[in-house]
DRENVO-662046 format. One record per residue: residue in three letters; x, y, z of N, C-alpha, C, O in turn. Coordinates in steps of 0.02 Angstrom, whole numbers, padded with zeros to 5 digits, always signed. Layout:
ALAXYZXYZXYZXYZ ...
//
This chain:
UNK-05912+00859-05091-05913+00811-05035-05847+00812-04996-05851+00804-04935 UNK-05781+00822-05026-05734+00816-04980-05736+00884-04929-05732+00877-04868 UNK-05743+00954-04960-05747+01003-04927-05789+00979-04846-05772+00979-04787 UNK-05844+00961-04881-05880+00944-04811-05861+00884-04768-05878+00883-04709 UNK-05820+00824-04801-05810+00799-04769-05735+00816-04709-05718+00792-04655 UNK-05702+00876-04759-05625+00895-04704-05701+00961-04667-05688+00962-04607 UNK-05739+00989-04675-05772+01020-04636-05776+00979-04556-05761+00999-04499 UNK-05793+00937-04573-05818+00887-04503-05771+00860-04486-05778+00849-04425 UNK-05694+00828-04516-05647+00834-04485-05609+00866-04425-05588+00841-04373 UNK-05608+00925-04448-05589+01011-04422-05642+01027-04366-05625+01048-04311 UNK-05685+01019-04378-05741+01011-04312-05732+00967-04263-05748+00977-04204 UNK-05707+00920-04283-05700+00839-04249-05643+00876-04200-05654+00880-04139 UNK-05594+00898-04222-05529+00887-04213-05528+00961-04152-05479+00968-04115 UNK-05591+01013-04148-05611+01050-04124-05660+01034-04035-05678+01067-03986 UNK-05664+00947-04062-05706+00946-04011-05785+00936-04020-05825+00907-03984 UNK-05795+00976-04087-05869+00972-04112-05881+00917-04146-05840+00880-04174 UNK-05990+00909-04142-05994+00875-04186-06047+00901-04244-06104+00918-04226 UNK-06032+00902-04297-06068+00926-04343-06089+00881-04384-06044+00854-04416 UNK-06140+00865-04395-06169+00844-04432-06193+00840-04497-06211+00897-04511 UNK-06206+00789-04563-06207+00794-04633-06255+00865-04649-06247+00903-04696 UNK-06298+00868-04602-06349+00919-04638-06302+00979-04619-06297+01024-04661 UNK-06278+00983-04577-06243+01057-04550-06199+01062-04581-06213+01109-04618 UNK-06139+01041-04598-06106+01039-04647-06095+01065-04734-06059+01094-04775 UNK-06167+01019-04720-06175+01049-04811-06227+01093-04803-06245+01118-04857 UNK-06258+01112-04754-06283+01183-04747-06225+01257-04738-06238+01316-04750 UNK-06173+01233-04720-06129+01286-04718-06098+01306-04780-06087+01363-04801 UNK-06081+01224-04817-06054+01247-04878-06105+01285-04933-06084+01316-04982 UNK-06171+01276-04917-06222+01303-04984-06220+01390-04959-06238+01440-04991 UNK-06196+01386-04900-06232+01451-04868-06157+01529-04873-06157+01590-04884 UNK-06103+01475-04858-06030+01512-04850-05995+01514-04903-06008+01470-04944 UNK-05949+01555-04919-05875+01551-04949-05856+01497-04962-05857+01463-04910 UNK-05829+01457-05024-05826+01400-05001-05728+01397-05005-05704+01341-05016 UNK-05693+01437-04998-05625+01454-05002-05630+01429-04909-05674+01431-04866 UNK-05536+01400-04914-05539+01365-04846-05521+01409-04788-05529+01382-04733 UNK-05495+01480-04788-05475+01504-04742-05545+01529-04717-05550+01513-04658 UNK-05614+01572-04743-05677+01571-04725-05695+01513-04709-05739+01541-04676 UNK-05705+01446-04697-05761+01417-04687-05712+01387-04620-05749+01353-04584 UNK-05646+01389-04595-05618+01412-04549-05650+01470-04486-05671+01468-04428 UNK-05637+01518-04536-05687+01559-04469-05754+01538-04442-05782+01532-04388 UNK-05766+01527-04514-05847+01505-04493-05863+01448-04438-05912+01446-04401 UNK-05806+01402-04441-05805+01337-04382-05782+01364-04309-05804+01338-04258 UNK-05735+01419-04307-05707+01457-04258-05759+01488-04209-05761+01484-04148 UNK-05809+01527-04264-05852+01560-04238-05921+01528-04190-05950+01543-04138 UNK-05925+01475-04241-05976+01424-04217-05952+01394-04136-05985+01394-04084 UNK-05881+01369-04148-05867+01327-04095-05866+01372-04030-05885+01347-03977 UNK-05845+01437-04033-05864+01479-03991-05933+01472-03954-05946+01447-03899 UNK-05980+01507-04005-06055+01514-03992-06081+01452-03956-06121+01457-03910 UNK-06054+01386-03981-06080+01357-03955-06034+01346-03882-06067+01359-03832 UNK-06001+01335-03875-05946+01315-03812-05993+01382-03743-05996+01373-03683 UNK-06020+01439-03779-06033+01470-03739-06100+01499-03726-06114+01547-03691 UNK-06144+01457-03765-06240+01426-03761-06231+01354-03734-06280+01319-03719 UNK-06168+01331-03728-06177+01264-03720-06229+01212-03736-06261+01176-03698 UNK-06232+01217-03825-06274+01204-03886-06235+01179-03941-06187+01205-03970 UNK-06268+01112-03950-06216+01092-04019-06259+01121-04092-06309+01154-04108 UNK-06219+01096-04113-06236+01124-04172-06268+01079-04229-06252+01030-04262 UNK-06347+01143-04219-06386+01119-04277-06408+01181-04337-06392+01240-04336 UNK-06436+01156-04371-06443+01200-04429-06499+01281-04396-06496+01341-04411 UNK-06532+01253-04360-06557+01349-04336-06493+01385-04298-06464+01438-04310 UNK-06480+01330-04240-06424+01364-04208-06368+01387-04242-06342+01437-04218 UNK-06341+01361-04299-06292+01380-04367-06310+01452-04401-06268+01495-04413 UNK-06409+01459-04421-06434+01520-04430-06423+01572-04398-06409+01627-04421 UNK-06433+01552-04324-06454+01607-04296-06383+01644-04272-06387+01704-04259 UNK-06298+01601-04264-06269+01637-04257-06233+01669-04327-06215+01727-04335 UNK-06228+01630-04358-06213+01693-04413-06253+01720-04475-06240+01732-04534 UNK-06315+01726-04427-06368+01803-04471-06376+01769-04542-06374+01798-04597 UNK-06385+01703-04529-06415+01674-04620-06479+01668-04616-06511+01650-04666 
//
């Protein structure tokens, strides 16, 4: 729970909003070491900043190929 909860921090603090299910969909799905799940928020905040799409659990799928 804390992982996910500094997950949504770091998102927060990004601008994003991520949500409990997205969150702990990343952690079941990713690395759970902190410099990966870093990229993984990097990557997202991208994708989305540039679908101009927040982030939900398909949109989470579909950009990184889970």
């Amino acid at each position: 729970k804390q992982k996910e909860q500094l997950l949504q921090v770091i998102a927060q603090q990004k601008g994003l909003f991520l949500e409990d299910g997205v969150s702990a969909f990343i952690l079941k799905r990713s690395e759970r070491d902190l410099s990966q799940l870093l990229r993984v928020l990097d990557k997202l905040d991208h994708a989305s900043l540039t679908e101009k799409r927040k982030l939900t659990i398909p949109f989470t799928k579909k950009i990184l190929n889970w």
